[in-house]
LOTORDO-390555 format. One line per 8 residues: their letters; for each residue x, y, z of C-alpha. Coordinates in steps of 0.02 Angstrom, whole numbers. Last residue first. Example, Ala and Ser with C-alpha at 12.3 -4.5 7.8 and 13.67 -1.06 7.14 Angstrom:
SA> 684:-53:357  615:-225:390
This chain:
XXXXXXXX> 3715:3761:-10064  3739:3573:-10044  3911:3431:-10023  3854:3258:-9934  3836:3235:-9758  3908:3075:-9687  3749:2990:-9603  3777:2863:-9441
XXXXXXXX> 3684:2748:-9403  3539:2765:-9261  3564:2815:-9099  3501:2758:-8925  3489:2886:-8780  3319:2837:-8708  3203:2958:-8792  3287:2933:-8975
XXXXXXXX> 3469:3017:-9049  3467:3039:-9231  3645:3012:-9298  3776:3156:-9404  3935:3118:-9486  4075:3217:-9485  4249:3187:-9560  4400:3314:-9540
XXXXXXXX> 4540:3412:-9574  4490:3489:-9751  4301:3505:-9679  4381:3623:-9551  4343:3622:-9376  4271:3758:-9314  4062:3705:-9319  3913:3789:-9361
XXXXXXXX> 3756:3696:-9367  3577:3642:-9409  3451:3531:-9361  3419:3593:-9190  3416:3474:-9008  3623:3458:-9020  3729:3337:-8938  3903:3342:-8988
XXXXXXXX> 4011:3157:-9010  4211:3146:-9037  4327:3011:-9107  4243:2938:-9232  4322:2779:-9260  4475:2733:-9382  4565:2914:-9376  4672:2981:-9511
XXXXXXXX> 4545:3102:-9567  4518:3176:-9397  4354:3122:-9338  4196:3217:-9280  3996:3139:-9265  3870:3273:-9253  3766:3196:-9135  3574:3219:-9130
XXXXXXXX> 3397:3260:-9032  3262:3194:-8944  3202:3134:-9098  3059:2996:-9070  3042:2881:-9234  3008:2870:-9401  3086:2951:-9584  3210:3048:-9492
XXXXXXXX> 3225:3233:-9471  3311:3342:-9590  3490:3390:-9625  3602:3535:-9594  3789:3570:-9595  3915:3734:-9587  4090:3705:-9576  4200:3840:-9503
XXXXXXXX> 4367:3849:-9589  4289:3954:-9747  4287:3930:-9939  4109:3971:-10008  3955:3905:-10064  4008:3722:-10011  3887:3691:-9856  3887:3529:-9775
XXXXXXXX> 3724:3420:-9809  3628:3286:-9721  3452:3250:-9819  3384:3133:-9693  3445:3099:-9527  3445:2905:-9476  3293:2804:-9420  3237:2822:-9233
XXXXXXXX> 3343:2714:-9114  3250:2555:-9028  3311:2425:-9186  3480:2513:-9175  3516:2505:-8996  3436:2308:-8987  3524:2257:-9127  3687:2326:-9062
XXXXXXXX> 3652:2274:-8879  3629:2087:-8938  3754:2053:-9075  3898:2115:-8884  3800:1995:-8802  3832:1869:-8925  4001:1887:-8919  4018:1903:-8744
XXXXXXXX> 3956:1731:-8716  4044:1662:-8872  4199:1713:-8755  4104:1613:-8601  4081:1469:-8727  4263:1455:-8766  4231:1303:-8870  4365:1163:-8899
XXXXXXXX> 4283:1030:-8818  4132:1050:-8930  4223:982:-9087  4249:1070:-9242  4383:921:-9310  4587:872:-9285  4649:825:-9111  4848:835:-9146
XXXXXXXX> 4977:711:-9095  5039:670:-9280  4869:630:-9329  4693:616:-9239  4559:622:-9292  4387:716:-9344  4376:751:-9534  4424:940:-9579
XXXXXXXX> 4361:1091:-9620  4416:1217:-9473  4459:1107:-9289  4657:1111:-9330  4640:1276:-9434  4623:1375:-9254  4547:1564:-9305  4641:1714:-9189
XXXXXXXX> 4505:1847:-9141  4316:1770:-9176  4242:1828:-9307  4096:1939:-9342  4073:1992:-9543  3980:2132:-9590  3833:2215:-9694  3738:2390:-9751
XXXXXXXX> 3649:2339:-9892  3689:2390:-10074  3662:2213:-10169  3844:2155:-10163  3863:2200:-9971  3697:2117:-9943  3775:1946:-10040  3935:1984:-9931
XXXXXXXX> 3873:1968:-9789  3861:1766:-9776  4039:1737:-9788  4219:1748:-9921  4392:1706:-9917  4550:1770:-10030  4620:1843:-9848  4476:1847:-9723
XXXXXXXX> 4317:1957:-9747  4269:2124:-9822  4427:2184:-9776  4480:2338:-9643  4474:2234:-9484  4383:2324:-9341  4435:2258:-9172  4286:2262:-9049
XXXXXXXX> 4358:2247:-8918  4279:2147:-8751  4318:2156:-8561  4143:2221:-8511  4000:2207:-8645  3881:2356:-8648  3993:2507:-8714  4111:2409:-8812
XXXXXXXX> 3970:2321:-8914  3889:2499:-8968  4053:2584:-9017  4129:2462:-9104  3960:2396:-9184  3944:2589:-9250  4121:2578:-9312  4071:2425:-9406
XXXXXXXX> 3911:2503:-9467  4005:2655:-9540  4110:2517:-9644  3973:2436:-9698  3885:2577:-9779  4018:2654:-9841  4142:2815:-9760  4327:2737:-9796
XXXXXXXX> 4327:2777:-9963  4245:2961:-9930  4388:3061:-9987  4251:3189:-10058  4309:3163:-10231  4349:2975:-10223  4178:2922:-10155  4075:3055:-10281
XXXXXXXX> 4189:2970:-10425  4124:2791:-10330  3942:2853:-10362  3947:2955:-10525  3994:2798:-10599  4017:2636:-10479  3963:2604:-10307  3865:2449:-10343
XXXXXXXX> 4027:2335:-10309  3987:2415:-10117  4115:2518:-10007  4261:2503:-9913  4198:2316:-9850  4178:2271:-9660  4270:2135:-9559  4210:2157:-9368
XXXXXXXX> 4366:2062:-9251  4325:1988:-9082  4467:2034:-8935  4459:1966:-8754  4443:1791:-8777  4640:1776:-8818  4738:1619:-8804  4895:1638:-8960
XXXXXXXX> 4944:1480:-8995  5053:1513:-9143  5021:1369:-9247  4836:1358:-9231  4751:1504:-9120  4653:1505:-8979  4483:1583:-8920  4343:1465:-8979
XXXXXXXX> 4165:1537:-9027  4150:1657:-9160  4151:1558:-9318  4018:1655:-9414  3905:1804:-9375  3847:1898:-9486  3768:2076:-9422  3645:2157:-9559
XXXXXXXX> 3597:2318:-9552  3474:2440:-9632  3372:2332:-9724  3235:2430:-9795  3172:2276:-9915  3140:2322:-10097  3060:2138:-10128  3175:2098:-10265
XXXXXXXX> 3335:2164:-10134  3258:2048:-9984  3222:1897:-10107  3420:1912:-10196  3491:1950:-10016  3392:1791:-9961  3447:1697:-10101  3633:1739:-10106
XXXXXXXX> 3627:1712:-9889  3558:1528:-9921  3687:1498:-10083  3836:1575:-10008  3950:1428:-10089  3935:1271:-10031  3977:1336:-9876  3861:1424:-9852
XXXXXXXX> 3703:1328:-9919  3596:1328:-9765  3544:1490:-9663  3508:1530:-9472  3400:1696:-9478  3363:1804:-9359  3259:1943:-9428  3255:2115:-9337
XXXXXXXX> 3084:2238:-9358  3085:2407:-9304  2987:2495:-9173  3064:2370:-9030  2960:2259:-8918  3043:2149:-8797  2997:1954:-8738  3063:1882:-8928
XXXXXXXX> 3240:1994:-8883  3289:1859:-8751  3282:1696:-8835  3294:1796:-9020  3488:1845:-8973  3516:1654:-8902  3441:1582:-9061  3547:1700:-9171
XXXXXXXX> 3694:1670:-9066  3699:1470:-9063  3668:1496:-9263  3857:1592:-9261  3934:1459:-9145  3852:1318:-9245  3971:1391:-9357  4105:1325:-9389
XXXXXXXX> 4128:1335:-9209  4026:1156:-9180  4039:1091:-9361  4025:919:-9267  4049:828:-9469  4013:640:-9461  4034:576:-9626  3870:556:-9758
XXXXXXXX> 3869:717:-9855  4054:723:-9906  4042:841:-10041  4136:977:-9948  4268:899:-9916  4389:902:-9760  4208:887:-9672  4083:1036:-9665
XXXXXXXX> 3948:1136:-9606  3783:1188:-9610  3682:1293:-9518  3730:1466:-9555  3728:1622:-9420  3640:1774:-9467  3562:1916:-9385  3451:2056:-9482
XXXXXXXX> 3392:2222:-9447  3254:2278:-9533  3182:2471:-9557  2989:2484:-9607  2941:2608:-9475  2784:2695:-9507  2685:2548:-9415  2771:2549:-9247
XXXXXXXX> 2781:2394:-9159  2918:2315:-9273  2905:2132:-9298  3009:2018:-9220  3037:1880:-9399  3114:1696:-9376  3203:1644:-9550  3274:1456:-9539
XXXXXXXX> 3350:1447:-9731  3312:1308:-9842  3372:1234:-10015  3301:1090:-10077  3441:1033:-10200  3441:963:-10385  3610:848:-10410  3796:891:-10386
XXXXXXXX> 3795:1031:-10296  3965:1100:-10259  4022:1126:-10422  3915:1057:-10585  3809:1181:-10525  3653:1057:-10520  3490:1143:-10508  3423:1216:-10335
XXXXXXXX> 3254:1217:-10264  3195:1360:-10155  3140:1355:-9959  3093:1479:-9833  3087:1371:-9659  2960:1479:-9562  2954:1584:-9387  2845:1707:-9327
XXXXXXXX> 2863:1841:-9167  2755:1965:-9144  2628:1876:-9078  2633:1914:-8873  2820:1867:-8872  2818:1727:-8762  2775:1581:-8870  2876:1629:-9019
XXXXXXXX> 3025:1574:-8910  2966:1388:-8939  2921:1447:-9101  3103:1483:-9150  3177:1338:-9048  3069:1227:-9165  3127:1305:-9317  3300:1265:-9254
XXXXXXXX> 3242:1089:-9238  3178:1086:-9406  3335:1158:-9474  3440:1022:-9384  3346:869:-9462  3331:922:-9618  3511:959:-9634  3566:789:-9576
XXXXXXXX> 3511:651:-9425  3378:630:-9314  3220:642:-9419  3326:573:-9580  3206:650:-9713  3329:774:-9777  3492:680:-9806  3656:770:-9814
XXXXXXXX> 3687:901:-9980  3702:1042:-9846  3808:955:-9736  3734:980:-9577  3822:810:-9502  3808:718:-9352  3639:782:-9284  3715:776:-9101
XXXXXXXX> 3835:918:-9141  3678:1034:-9164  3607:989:-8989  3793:1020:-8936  3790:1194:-8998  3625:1250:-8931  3661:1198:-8757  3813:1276:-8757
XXXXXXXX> 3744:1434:-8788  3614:1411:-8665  3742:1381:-8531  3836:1518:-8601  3698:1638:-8548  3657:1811:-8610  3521:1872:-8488  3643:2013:-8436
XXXXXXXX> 3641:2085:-8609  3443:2102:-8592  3460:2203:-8435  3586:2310:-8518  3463:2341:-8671  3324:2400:-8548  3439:2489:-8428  3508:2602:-8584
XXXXXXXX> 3686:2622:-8546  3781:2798:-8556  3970:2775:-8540  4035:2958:-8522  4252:2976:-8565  4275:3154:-8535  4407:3247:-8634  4555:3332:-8561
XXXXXXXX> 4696:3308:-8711  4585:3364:-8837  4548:3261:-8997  4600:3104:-8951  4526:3091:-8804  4376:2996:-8846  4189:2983:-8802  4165:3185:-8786
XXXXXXXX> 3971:3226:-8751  3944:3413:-8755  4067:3469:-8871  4098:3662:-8873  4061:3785:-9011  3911:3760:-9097  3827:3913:-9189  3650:3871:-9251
X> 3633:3952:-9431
């Protein structure tokens, strides 16, 4: 058993009072952050504006106006990138045909999702990493399919992302495979995201991560106009609905509820987003999404993936579902003008470097244990190397129980160790580290002899 006494890398002080705060960034992925432009952003949004509505149930054969309309052009912005990534990049509109629901589709639907797919360079590694933004929007109702609806925030801002993330990623390689996808059917009711998590899960799919991205783009606040372009919150779930039986009795026994897959991929966006995009936090929100509301992560959540919600800090209701006007003094509708498009700047970027960092990291540790055979204050762990990719080593991950983030890092090269800190006082996890510093997820080790 390898004996590890002293941290190497420290990224908080919060366990010693003298630790070393080391920002490592990978010039590759910081060059690519720096291409990030608001310009293009904008661009993007206001194209979308211009197709009047993206109602989901809006016409389909309109060339210039509708659904149709605006997935066709985002298909065309897919291939348009497609041209300077040497092949790898494809894009397609993957369609399915709805019945009624006697809800909020009142008469049989083609359904379509804009799905471009970077595919991985190395053969043995059949990890994804998905982006999503949806395409259509709304009015004050939802069935209004004919009235002008800008849906510029909500969430051309999110779409605006995905095609600014596969701009700049299309002209990189990366051993894994990411999918940016802009999908329809949100908000009538998660039916683009439900039948690409249904497809992905069917088709056994190693998604690893996927990054949702809705309403991200305007930095004030209704009511209490708050002004803050500094702050973007991650919403991640405990754990998954599949986490029952032996599962969620395995989640309360180890104290693990705050150790799922999506919440150990928020931290991970924390970490990852902070270190590449100046004057940004990442503020991690402890809910699967808003209060009683739902988005496009949660079919993966439901279906085991590892999944979150991006969000812009402080949400303005004025320019959220509703009919453009004016009333009582107040501008109401998703309208350009009210875009922060340096903050969806920074937003983006801060998509970018994650998907980059985990799509160039080797896969996670396999078979992480902590030893149980007998009661001690060291605690001894192990695991295994990862499925694919370059080790050039690993963190052991440490974080006092009480602590959001992990809160110290140690570099080892073996695959084993001994450390003193208690497993009663603490969390570890454990990430494979590649050639150029990037690490994969995290993996909590589970109890072995």
């Amino acid at each position: 058993m390898r004996k590890i006494i002293i941290a190497s890398v420290f990224i908080s002080s919060a366990i010693g009072s003298n630790a070393q705060t080391i920002i490592q960034r990978d010039p590759q992925i910081e060059k690519m952050v720096a291409q990030v432009s608001k310009d293009s952003l904008s661009s993007y949004i206001r194209q979308m504006v211009a197709f009047g509505t993206r109602n989901t149930l809006s016409t389909q054969t309109d060339p210039k106006r509708g659904i149709g309309a605006s997935r066709t052009w985002v298909l065309s912005k897919f291939n348009q990138f497609a041209k300077q990534s040497n092949g790898r990049l494809t894009a397609i509109i993957d369609t399915t045909t709805l019945a009624p629901d006697g809800r909020r589709v009142d008469q049989p639907l083609v359904l379509g999702n804009v799905v471009a797919t970077l595919k991985g360079t190395d053969p043995q590694d059949n990890r994804i990493f998905l982006i999503s933004g949806h395409l259509d929007n709304m009015r004050t109702s939802v069935m209004d399919r004919t009235g002008d609806a800008p849906g510029a925030n909500d969430d051309a801002s999110g779409v605006a992302a995905v095609l600014e993330c596969a701009r700049i990623m299309s002209t990189q390689s990366f051993p894994a495979t990411i999918i940016f996808i802009a999908v329809s059917g949100e908000e009538q009711g998660l039916l683009g995201a439900n039948y690409m998590a249904e497809k992905a899960k069917k088709g056994n799919w190693n998604i690893e991560a996927v990054l949702n991205n809705d309403i991200m783009g305007s930095n004030n606040s209704s009511e209490t106009n708050i002004i803050n372009n500094t702050q973007v919150r991650v919403f991640s779930e405990a754990f998954s609905t599949q986490d029952t039986g032996r599962v969620i009795s395995n989640i309360r026994n180890l104290g693990l509820e705050n150790d799922g897959k999506a919440r150990q991929l928020a931290r991970y966006v924390k970490e990852i987003g902070e270190r590449y995009v100046d004057n940004l936090q990442v503020v991690m929100i402890y809910r699967n999404d808003r209060f009683l509301r739902g988005g496009d992560h949660t079919p993966y959540v439901n279906r085991g993936y590892a999944a979150v919600r991006i969000t812009e800090m402080n949400e303005n209701y004025y320019h959220q579902h509703q009919d453009v006007r004016v009333e009582n003094g107040i501008q109401y509708g998703d309208l350009p003008e009210f875009m922060d498009f340096e903050y969806l700047r920074k937003n983006t970027a801060m998509n970018l470097s994650n998907l980059a960092n985990l799509a160039k990291a080797p896969a996670m540790p396999q078979e992480a244990r902590v030893e149980t055979r007998k009661l001690t204050n060291y605690t001894n762990l192990s695991w295994k190397a990862p499925k694919s990719g370059k080790v050039k080593g690993y963190y052991i991950l440490i974080r006092e129980t009480t602590s959001a983030v992990w809160q110290k890092k140690i570099f080892t090269t073996g695959t084993t160790a001994e450390l003193p800190y208690s497993k009663d006082n603490y969390f570890f996890g454990i990430q494979s580290v590649g050639d150029d510093g990037n690490e994969s997820l995290a993996v909590v080790p589970t109890p072995g002899r």
